[in-house]
Residue frames as a rotation matrix with the C-alpha (Angstrom) as fourth column:
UNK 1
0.581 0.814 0.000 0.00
0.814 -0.581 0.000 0.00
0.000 0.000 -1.000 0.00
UNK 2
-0.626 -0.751 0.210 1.44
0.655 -0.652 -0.382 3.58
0.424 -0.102 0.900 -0.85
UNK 3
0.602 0.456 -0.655 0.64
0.566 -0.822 -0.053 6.78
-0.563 -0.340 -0.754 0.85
UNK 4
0.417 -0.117 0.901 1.16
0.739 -0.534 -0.412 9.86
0.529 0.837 -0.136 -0.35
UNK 5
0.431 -0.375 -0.821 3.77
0.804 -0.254 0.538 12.34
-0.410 -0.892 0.192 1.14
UNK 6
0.659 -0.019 0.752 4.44
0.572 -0.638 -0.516 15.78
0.489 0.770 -0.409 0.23
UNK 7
0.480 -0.491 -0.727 7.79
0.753 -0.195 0.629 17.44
-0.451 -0.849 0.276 1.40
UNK 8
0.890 0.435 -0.137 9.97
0.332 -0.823 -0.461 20.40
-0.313 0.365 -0.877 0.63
UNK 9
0.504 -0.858 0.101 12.91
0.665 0.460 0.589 20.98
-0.551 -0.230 0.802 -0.84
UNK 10
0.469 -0.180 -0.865 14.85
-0.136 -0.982 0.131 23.75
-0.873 0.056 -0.485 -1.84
UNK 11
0.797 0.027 -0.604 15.93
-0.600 0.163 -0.784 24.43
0.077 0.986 0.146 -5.41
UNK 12
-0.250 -0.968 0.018 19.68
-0.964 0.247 -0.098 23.14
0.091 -0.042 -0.995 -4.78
UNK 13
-0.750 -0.532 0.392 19.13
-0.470 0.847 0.250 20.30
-0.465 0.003 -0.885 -3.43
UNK 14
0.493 0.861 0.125 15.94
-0.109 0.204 -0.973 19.34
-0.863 0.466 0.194 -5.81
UNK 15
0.666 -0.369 -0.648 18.61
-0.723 -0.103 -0.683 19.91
0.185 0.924 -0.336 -8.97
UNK 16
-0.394 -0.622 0.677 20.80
-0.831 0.555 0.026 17.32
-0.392 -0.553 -0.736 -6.93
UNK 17
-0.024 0.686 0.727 17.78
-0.430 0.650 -0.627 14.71
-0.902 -0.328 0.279 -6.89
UNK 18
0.744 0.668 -0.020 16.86
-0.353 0.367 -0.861 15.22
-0.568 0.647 0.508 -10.05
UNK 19
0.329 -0.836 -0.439 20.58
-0.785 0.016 -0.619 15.10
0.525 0.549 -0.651 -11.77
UNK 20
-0.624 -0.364 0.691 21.39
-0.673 0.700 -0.239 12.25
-0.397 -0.615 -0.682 -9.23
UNK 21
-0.019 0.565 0.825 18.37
-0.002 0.825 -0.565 10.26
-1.000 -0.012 -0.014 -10.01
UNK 22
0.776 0.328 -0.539 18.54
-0.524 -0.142 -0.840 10.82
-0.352 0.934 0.062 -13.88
UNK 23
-0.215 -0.977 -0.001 22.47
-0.969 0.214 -0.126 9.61
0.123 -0.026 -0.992 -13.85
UNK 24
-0.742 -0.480 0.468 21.32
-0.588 0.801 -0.110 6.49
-0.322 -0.357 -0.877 -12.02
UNK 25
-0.768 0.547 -0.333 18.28
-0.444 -0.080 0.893 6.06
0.461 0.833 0.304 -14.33
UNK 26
-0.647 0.580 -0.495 15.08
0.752 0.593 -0.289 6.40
0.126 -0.559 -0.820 -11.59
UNK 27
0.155 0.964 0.215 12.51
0.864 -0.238 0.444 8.13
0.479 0.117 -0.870 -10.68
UNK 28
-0.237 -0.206 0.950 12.57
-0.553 -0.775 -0.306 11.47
0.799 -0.597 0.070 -8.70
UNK 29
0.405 0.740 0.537 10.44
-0.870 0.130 0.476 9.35
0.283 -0.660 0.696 -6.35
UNK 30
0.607 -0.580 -0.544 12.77
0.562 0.797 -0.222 5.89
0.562 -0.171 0.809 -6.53
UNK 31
-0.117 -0.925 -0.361 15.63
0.578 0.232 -0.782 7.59
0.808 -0.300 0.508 -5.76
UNK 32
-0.453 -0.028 0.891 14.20
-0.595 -0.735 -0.325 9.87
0.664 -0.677 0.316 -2.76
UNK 33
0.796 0.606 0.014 12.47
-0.502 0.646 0.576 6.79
0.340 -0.465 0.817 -1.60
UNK 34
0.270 -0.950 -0.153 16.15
0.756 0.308 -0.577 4.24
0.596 0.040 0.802 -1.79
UNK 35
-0.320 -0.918 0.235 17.42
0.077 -0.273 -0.959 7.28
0.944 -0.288 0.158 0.23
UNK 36
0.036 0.398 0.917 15.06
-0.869 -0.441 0.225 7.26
0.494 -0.804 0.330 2.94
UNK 37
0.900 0.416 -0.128 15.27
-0.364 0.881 0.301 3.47
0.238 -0.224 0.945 3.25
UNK 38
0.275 -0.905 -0.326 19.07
0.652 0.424 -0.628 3.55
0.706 -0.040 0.707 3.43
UNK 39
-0.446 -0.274 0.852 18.42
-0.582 -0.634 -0.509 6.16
0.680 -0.723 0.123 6.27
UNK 40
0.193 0.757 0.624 16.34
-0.945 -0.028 0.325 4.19
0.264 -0.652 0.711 7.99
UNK 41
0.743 -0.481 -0.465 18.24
0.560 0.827 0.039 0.66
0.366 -0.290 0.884 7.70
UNK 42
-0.514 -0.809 0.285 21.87
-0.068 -0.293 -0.954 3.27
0.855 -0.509 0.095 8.84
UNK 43
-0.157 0.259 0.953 19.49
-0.952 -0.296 -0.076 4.33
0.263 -0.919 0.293 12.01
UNK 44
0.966 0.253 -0.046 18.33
-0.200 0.852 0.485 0.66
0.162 -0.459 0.874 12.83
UNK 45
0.495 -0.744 -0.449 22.35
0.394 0.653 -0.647 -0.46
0.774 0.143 0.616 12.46
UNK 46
-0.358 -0.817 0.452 23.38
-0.094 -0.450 -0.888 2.20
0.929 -0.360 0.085 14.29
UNK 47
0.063 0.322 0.945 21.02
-0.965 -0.220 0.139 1.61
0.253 -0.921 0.297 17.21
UNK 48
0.887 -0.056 -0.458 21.36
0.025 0.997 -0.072 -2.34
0.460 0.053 0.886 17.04
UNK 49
0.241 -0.970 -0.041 25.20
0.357 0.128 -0.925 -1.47
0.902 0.209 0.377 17.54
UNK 50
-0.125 0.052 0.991 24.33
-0.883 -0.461 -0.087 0.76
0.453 -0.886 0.104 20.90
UNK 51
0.727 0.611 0.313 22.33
-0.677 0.563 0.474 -1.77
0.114 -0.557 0.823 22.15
UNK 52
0.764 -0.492 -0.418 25.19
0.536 0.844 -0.015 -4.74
0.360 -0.213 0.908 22.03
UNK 53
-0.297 -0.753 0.587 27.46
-0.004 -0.614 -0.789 -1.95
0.955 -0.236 0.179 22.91
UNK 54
-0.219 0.445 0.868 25.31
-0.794 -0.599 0.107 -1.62
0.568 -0.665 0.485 26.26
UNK 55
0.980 0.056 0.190 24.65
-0.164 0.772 0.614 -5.06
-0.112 -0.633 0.766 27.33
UNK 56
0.149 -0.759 -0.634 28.60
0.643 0.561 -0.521 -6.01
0.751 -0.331 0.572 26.65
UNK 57
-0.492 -0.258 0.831 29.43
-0.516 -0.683 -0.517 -2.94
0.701 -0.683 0.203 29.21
UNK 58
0.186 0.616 0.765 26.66
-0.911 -0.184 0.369 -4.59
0.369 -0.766 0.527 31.56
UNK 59
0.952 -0.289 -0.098 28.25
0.304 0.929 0.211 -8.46
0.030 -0.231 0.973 31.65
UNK 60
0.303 -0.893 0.333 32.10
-0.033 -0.359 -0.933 -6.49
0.952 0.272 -0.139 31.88
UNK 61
-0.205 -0.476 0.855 32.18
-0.963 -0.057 -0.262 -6.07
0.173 -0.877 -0.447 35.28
UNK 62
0.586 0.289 0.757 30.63
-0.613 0.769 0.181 -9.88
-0.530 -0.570 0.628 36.07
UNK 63
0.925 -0.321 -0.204 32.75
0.097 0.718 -0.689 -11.32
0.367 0.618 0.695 33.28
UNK 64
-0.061 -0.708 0.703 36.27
-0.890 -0.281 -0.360 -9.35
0.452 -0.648 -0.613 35.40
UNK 65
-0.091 -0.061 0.994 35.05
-0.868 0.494 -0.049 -11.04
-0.488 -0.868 -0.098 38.71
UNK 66
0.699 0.273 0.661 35.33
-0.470 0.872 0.136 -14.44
-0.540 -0.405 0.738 36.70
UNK 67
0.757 -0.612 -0.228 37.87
0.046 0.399 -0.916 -14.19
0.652 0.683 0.330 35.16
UNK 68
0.063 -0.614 0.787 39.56
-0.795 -0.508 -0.333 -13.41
0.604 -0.604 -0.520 38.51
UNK 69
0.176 -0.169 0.970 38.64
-0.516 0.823 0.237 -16.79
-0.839 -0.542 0.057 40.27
UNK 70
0.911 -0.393 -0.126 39.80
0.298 0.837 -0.459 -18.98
0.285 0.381 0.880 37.22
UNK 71
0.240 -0.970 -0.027 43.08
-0.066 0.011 -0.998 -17.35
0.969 0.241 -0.061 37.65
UNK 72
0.007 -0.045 0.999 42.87
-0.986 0.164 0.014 -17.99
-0.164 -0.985 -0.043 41.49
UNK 73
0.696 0.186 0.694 41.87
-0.035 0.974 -0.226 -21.64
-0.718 0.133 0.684 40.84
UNK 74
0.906 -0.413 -0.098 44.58
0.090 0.413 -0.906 -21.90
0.415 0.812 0.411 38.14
UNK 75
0.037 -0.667 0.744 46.99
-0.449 -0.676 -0.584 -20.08
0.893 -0.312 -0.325 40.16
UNK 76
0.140 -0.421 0.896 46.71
-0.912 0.299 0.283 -22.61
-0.387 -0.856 -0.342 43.32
């Protein structure tokens, strides 16, 4: 299903769009679409990447304190 979205865009970067999307032979509407969808898969990667960033910080300090008794228990 499509909806219909109406946005603005100054002349510059509209002569971009169109000279970008004519080069790569698409639509005005393909290639402003292809760029919102490769924003929107960068923002998902980049929050995906926080998140495992955030739980390895939260098992760091419990993963220390075992690696401290193997090397006790190796170490006697």
């Amino acid at each position: 299903m499509s909806n219909l979205v109406s946005i603005r865009i100054d002349d510059a970067t509209l002569q971009a769009v169109r000279g970008n999307a004519h080069k790569l032979h698409l639509t005005q509407t393909d290639y402003i679409r292809t760029a919102i969808e490769r924003m929107n898969l960068k923002l998902q990667t980049e929050e995906r990447k926080r998140s495992l960033q955030q739980a390895s910080f939260a098992v760091r300090a419990e993963s220390m304190r075992i690696n401290a008794e193997f090397d006790k228990i190796e170490n006697d």
